[in-house]
py3Dmol code that shows the C-alpha trace and the ligand (Angstrom):
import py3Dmol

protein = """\
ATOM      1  CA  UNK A   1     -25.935  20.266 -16.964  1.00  0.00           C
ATOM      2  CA  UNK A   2     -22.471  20.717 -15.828  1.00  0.00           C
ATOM      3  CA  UNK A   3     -21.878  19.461 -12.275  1.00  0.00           C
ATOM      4  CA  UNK A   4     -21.945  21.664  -9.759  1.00  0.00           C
ATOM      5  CA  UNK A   5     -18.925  21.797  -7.004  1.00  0.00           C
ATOM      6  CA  UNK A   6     -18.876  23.328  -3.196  1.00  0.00           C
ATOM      7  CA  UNK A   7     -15.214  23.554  -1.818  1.00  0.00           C
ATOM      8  CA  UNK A   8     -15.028  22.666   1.998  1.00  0.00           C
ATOM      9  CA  UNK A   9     -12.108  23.545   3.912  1.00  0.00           C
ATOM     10  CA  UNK A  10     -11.322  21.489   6.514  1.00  0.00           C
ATOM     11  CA  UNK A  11     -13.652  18.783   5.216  1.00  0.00           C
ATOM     12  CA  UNK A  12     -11.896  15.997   6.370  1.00  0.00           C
ATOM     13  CA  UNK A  13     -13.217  15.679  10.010  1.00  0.00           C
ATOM     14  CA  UNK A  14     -16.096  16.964  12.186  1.00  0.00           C
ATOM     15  CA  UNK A  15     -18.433  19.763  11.119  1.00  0.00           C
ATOM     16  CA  UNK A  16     -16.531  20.168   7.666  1.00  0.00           C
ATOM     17  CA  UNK A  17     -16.944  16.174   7.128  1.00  0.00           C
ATOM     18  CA  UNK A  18     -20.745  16.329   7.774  1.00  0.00           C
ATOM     19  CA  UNK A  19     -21.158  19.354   5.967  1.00  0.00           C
ATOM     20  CA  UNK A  20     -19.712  17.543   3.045  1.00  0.00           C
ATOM     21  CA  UNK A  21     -22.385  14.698   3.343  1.00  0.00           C
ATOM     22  CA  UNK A  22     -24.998  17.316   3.642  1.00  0.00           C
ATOM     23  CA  UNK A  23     -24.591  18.948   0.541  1.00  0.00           C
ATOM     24  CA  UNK A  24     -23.593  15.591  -1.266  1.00  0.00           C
ATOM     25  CA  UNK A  25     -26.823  14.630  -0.460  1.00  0.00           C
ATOM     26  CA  UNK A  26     -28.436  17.988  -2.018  1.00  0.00           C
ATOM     27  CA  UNK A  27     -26.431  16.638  -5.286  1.00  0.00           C
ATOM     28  CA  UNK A  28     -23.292  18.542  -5.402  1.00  0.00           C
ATOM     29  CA  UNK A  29     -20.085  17.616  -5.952  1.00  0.00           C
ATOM     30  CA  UNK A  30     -17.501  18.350  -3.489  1.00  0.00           C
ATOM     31  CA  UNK A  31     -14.042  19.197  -2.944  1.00  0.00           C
ATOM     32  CA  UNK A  32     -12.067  18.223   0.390  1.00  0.00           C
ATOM     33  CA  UNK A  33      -9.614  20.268   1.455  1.00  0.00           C
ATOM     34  CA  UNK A  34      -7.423  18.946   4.716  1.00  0.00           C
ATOM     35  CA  UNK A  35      -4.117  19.968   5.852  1.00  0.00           C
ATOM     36  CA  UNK A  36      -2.723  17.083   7.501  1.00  0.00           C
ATOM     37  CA  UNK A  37      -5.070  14.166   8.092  1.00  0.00           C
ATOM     38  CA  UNK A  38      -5.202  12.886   4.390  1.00  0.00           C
ATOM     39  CA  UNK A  39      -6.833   9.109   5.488  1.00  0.00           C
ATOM     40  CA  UNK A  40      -9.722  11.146   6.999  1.00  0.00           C
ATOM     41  CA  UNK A  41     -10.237  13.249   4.513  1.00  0.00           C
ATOM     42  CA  UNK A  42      -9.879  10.639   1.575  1.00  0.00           C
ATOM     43  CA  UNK A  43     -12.856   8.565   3.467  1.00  0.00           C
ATOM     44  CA  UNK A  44     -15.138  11.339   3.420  1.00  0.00           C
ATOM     45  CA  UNK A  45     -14.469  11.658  -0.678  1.00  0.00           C
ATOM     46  CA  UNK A  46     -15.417   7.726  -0.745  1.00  0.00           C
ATOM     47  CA  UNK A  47     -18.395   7.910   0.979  1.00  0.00           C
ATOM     48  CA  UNK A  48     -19.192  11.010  -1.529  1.00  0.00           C
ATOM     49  CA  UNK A  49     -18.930   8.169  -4.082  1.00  0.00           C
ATOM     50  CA  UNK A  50     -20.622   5.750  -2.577  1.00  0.00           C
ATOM     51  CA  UNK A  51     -23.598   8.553  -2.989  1.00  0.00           C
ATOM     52  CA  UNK A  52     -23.008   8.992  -6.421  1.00  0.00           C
ATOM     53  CA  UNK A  53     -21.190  12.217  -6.717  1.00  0.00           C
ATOM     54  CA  UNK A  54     -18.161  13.552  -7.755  1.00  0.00           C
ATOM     55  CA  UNK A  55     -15.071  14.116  -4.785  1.00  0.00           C
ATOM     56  CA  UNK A  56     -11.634  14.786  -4.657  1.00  0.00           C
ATOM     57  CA  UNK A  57      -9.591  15.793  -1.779  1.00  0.00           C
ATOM     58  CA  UNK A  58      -6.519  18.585  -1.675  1.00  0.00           C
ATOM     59  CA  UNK A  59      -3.842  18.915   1.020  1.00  0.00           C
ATOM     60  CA  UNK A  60      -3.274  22.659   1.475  1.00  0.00           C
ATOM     61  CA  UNK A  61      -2.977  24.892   4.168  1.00  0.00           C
ATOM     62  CA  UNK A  62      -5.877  27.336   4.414  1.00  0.00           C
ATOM     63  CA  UNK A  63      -3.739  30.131   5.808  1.00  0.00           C
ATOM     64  CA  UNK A  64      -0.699  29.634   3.132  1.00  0.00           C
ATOM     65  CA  UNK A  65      -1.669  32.105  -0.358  1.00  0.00           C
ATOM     66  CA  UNK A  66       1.051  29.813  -2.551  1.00  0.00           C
ATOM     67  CA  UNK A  67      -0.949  26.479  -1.230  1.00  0.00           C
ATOM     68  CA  UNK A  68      -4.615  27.795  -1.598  1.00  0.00           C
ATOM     69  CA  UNK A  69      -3.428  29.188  -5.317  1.00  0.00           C
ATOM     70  CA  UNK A  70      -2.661  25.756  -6.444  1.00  0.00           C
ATOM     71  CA  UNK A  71      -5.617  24.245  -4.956  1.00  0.00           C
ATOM     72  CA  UNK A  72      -7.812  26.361  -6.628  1.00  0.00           C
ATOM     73  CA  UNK A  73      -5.810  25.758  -9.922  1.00  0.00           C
ATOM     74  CA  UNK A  74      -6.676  21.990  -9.246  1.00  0.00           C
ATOM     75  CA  UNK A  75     -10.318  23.107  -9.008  1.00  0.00           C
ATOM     76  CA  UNK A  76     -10.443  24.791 -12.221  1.00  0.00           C
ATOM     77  CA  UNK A  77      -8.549  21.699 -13.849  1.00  0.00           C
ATOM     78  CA  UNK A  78     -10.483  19.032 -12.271  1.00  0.00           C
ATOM     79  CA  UNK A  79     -14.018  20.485 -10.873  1.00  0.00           C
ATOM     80  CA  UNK A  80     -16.791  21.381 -12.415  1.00  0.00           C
ATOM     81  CA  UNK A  81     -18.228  24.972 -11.866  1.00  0.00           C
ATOM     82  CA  UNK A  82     -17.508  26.159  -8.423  1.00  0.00           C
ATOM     83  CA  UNK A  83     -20.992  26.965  -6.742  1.00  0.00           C
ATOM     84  CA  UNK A  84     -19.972  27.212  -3.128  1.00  0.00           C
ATOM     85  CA  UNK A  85     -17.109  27.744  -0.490  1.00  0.00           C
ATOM     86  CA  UNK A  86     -17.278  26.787   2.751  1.00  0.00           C
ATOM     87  CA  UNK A  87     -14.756  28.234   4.837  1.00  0.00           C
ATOM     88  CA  UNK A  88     -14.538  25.360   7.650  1.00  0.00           C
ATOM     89  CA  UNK A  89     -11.234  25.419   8.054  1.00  0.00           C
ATOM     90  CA  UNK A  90     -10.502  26.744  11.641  1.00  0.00           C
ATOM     91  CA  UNK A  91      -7.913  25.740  15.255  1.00  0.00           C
ATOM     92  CA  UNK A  92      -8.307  26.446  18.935  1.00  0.00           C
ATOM     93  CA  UNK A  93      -5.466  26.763  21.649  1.00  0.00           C
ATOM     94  CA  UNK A  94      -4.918  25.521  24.853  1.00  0.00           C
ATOM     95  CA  UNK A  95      -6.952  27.049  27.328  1.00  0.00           C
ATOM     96  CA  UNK A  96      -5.204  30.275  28.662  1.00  0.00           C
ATOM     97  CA  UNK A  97      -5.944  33.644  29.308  1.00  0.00           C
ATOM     98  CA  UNK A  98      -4.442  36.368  27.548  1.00  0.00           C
ATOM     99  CA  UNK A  99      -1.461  37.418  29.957  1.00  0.00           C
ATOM    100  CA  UNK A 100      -0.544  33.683  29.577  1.00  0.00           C
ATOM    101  CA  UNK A 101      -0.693  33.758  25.583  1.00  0.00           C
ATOM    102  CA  UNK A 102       2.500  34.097  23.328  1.00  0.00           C
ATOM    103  CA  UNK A 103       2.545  35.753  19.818  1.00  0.00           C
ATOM    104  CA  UNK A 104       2.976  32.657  17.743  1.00  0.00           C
ATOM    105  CA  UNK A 105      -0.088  31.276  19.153  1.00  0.00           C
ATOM    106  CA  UNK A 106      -2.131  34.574  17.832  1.00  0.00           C
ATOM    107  CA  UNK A 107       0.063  34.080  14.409  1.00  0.00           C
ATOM    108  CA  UNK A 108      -1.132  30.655  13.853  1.00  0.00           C
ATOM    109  CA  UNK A 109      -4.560  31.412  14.726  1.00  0.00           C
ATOM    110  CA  UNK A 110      -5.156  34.250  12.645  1.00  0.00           C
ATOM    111  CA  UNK A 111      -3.317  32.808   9.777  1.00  0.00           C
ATOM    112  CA  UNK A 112      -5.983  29.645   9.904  1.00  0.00           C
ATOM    113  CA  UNK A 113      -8.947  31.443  11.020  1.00  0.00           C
ATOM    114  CA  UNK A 114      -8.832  34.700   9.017  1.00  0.00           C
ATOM    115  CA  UNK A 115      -6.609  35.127   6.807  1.00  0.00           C
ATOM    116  CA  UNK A 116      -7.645  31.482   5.457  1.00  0.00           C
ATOM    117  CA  UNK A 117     -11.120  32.994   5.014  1.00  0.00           C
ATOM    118  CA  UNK A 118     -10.057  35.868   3.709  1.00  0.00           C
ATOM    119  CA  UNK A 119      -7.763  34.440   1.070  1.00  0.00           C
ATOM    120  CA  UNK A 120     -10.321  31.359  -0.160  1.00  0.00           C
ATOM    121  CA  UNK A 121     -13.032  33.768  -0.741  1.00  0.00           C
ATOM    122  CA  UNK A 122     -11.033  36.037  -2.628  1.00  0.00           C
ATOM    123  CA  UNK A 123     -10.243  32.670  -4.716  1.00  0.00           C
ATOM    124  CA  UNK A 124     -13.987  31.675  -4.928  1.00  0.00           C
ATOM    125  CA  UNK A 125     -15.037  35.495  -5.853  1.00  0.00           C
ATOM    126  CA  UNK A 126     -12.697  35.735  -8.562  1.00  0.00           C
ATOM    127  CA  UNK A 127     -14.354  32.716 -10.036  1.00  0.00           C
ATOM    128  CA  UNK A 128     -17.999  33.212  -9.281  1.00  0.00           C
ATOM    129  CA  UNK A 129     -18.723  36.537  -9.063  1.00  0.00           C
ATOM    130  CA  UNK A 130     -20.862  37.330 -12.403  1.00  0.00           C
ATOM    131  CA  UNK A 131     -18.317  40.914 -12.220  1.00  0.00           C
ATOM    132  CA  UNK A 132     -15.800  38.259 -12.631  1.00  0.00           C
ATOM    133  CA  UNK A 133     -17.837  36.244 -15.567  1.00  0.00           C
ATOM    134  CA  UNK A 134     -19.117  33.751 -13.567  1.00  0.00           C
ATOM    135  CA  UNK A 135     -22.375  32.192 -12.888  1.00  0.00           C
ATOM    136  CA  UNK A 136     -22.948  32.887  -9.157  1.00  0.00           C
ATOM    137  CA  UNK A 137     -22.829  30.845  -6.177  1.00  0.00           C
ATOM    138  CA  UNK A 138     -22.457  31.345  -2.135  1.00  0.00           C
ATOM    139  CA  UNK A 139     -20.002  31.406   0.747  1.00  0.00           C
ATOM    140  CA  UNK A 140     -20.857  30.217   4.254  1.00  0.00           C
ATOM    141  CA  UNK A 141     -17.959  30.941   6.966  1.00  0.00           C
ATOM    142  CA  UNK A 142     -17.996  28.900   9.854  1.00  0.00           C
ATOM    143  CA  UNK A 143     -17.815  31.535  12.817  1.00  0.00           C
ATOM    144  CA  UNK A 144     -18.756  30.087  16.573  1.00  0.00           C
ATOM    145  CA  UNK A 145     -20.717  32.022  19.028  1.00  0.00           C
ATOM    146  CA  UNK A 146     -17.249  32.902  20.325  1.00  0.00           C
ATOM    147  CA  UNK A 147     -17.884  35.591  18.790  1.00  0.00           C
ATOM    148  CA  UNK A 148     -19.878  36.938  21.178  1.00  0.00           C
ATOM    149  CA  UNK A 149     -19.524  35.404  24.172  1.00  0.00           C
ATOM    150  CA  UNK A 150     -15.840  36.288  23.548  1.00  0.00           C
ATOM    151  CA  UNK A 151     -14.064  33.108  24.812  1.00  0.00           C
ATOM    152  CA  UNK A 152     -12.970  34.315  28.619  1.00  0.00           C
ATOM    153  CA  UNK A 153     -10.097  32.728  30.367  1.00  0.00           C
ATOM    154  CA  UNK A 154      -9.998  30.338  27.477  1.00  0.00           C
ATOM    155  CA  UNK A 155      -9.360  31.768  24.383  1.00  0.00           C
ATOM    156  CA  UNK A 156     -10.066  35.237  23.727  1.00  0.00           C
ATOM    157  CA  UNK A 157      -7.708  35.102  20.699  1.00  0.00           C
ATOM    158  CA  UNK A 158     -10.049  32.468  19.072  1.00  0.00           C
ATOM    159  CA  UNK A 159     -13.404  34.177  19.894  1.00  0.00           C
ATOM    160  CA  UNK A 160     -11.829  37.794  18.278  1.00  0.00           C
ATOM    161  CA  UNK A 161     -10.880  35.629  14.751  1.00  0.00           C
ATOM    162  CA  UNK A 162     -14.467  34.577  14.657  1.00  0.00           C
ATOM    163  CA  UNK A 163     -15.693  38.390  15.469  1.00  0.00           C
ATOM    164  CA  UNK A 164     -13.919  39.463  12.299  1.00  0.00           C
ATOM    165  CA  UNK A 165     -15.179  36.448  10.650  1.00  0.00           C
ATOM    166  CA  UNK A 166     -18.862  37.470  11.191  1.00  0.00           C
ATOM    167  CA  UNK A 167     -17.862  41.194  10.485  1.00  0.00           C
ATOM    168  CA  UNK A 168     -15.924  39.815   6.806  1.00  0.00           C
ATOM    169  CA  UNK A 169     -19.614  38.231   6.554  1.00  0.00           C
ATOM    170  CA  UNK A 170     -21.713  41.280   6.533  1.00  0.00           C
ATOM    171  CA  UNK A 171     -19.466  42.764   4.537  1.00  0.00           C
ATOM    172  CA  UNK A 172     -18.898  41.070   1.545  1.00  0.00           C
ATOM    173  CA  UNK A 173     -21.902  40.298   1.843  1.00  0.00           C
ATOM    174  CA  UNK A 174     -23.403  43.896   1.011  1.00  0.00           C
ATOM    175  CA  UNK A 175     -19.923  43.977  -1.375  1.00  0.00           C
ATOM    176  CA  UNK A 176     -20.965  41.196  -3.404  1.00  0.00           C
ATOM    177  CA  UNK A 177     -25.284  41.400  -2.946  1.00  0.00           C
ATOM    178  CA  UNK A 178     -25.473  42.571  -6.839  1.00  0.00           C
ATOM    179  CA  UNK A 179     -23.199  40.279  -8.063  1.00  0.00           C
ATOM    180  CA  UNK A 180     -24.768  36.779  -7.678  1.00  0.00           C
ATOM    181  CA  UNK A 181     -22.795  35.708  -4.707  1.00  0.00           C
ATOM    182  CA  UNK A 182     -24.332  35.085  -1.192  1.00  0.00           C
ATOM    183  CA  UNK A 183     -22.541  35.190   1.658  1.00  0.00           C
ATOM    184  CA  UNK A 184     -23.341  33.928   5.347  1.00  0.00           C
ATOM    185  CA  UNK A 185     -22.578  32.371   8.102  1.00  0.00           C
ATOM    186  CA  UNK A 186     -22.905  30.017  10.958  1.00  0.00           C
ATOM    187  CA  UNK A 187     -21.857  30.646  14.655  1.00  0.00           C
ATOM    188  CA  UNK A 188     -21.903  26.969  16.478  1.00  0.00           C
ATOM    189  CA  UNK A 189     -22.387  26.707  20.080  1.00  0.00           C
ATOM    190  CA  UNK A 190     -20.129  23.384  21.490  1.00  0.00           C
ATOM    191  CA  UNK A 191     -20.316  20.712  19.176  1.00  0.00           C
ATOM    192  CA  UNK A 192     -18.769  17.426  19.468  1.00  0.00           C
ATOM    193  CA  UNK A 193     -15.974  17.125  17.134  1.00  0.00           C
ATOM    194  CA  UNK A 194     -12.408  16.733  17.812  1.00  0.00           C
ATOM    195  CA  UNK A 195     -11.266  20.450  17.832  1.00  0.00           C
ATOM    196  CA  UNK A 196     -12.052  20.121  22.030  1.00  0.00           C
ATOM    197  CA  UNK A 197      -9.058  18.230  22.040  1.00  0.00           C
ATOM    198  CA  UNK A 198      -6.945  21.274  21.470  1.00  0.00           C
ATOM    199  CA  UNK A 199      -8.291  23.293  23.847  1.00  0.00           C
ATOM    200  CA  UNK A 200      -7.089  20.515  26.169  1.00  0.00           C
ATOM    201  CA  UNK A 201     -10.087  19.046  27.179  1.00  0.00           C
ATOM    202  CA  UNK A 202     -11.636  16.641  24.804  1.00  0.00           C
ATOM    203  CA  UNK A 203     -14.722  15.875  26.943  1.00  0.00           C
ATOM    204  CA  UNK A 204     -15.767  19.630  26.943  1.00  0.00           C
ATOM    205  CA  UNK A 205     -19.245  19.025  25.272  1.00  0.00           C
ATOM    206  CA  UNK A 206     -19.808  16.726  27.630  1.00  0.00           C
ATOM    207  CA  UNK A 207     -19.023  18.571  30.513  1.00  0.00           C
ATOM    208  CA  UNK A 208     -21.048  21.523  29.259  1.00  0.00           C
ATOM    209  CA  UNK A 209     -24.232  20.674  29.160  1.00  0.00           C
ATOM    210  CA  UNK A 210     -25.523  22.857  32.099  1.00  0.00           C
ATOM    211  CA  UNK A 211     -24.597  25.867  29.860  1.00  0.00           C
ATOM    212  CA  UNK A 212     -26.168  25.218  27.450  1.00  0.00           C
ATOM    213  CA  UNK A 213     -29.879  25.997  27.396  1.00  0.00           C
ATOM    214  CA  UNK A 214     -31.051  22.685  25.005  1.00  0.00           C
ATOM    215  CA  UNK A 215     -28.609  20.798  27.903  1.00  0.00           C
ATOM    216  CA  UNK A 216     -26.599  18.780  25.276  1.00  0.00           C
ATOM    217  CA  UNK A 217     -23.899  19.775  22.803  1.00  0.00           C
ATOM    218  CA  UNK A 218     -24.967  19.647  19.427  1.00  0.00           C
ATOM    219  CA  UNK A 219     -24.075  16.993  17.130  1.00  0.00           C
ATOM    220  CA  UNK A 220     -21.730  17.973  13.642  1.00  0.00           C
ATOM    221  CA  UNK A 221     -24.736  17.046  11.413  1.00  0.00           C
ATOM    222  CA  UNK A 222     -27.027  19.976  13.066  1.00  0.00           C
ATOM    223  CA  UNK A 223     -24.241  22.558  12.246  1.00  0.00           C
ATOM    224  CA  UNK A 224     -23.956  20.828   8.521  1.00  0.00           C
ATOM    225  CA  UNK A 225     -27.958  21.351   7.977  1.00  0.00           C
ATOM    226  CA  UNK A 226     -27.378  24.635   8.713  1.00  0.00           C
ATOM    227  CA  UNK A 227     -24.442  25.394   5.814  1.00  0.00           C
ATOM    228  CA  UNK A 228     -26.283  23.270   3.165  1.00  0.00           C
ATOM    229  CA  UNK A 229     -29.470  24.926   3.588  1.00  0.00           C
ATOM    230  CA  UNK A 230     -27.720  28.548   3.635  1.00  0.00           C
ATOM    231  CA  UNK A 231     -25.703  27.295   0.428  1.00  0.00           C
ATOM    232  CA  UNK A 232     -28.730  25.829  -1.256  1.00  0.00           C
ATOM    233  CA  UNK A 233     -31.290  27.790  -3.477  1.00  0.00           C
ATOM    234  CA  UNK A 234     -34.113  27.573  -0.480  1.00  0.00           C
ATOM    235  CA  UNK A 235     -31.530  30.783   1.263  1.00  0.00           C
ATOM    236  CA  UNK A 236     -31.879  32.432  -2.434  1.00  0.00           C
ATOM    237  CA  UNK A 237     -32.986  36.207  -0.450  1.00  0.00           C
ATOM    238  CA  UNK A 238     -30.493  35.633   2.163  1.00  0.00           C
ATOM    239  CA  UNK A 239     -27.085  37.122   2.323  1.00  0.00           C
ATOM    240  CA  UNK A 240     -25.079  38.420   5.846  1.00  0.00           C
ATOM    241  CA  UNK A 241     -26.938  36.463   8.229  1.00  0.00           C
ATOM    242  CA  UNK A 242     -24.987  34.933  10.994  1.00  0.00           C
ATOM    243  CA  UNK A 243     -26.895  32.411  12.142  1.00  0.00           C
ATOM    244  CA  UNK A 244     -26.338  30.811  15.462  1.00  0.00           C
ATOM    245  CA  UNK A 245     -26.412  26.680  15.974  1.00  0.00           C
ATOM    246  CA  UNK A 246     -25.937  26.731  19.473  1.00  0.00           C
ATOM    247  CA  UNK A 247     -28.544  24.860  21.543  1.00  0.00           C
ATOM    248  CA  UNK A 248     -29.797  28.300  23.102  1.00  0.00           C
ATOM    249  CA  UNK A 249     -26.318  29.479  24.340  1.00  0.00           C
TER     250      UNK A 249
END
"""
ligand_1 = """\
48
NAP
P -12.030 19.697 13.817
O -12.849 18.466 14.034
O -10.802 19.925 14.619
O -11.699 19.806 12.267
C -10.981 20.915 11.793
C -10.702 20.718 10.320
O -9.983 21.882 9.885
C -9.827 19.519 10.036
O -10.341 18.886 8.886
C -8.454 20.129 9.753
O -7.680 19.419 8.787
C -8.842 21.452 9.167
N -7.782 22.461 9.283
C -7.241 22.986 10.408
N -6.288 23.886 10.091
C -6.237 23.910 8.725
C -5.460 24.638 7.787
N -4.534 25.525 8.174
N -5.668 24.401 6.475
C -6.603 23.515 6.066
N -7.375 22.801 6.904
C -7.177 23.002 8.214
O -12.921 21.005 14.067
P -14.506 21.285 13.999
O -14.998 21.298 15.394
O -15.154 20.473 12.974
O -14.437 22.825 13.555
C -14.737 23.263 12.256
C -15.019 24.748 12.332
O -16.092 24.979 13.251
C -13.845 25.584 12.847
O -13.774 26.792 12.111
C -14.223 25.878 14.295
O -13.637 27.071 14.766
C -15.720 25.990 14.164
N -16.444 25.784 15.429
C -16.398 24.579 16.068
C -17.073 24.437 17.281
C -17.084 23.150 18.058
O -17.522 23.163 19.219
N -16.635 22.040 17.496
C -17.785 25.512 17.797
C -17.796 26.716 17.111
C -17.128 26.828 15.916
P -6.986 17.979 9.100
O -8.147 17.009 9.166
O -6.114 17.732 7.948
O -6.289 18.141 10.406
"""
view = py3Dmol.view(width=600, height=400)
view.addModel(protein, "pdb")
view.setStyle({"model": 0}, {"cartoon": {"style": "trace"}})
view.addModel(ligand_1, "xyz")
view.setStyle({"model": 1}, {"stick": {}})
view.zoomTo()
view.show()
């Protein structure tokens, strides 16, 4: 049987990095896409390996249509059939509220978030999409439950790029129902990755864990579950949820 291959952006670190375990571990292959951390994202591919499977990685901007065309060309020269997407890819900002924010900021945020989503799906549709003469397959965005708690006095930008995310989810979801491609995703409460760092305060789950009704910050791996299961064959009847990893919050 030919291989089968999930494209992660952002699978070089944090949730994209454990996601790309996760589904390694349901025996796909998997492509790495990072932007600038290429030693990261390479060490991910060789534990992939080490597993058994297939991995490559590919530096190209998520929000950039001339870099996410050639990485999808590599795909189709170098993958086997393309089963999944995740769209991991995603930045935060400083903390600041909105009188405080400038437009590049919003540009740069929108650009990763959404338009990144936007523009990789498109990609992935055109290739599995069974209008499109492919086999089938699903796409899992990685929203945050931003989304509706809507980020105030910290980034209200970021939260509204994850409410259109989870609006893109429902639908092309219902867009694509009859064509053999799911499409979900997965709104994480504060999990402890590296993206905290951004936001200017890199002990954030930490200092959380009053507001969050489990008391902890989840861990990558619980948010990675999450994807593979909603990218596997067990979430065959499920297409638009937006399922929320977030401790309770
Ligand atoms: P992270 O540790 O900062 O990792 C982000 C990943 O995205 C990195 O691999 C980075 O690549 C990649 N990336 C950023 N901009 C990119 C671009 N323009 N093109 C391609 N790749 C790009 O973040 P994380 O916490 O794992 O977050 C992953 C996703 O979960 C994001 O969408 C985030 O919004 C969402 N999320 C996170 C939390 C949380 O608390 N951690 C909560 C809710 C939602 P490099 O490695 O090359 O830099």
């Amino acid at each position: 049987m030919t291989p089968m291959t999930i494209l992660i952006t952002g699978g070089g670190r944090g949730i994209g990095a454990a996601t790309a375990l996760a589904v390694a571990r349901r025996g796909f292959d998997v492509v790495i896409n990072y932007q600038r951390d290429a030693a990261s994202a390479e060490g991910v591919a060789e534990q992939l390996r080490s597993l058994g499977r297939r991995a490559f990685t590919v530096q190209a901007d998520v929000g950039d249509e001339r870099q996410v065309l050639a990485m999808f060309e590599r795909l189709d020269a170098e993958a086997g059939r393309l089963a999944g997407l995740v769209n991991n890819a995603g930045i935060v900002a400083m903390k600041a509220r909105l009188d405080e924010m400038d437009v590049a900021r919003w540009r740069r945020m929108m650009d990763t978030n959404v338009i990144g989503t936007l523009l990789c799906s498109r990609e992935a549709v055109r290739r599995m999409s069974i209008r499109h003469g492919g086999a089938g397959g699903a796409i899992v965005n990685v929203s945050s439950i931003a989304a509706v708690l809507g980020g105030p006095a910290m980034y209200v930008d970021y939260a509204a790029s994850k409410g259109a995310i989870d609006t893109f989810t429902i639908g092309l979801a219902r867009e694509l129902a009859a064509e053999g491609v799911r499409v979900n995703a997965v709104r994480p409460g504060i999990i402890d990755t590296d993206i905290h760092a951004a936001s200017g305060d890199r002990a954030r789950p930490q200092k959380s864990a009053e507001l969050i009704p489990m008391q902890r910050p989840g861990r990558a791996d619980e948010v990675a579950a999450a994807i593979a299961w909603l990218l596997s064959d067990e979430a065959s009847y499920t297409t638009g949820a937006l399922m929320d990893v977030s401790g309770g919050r």
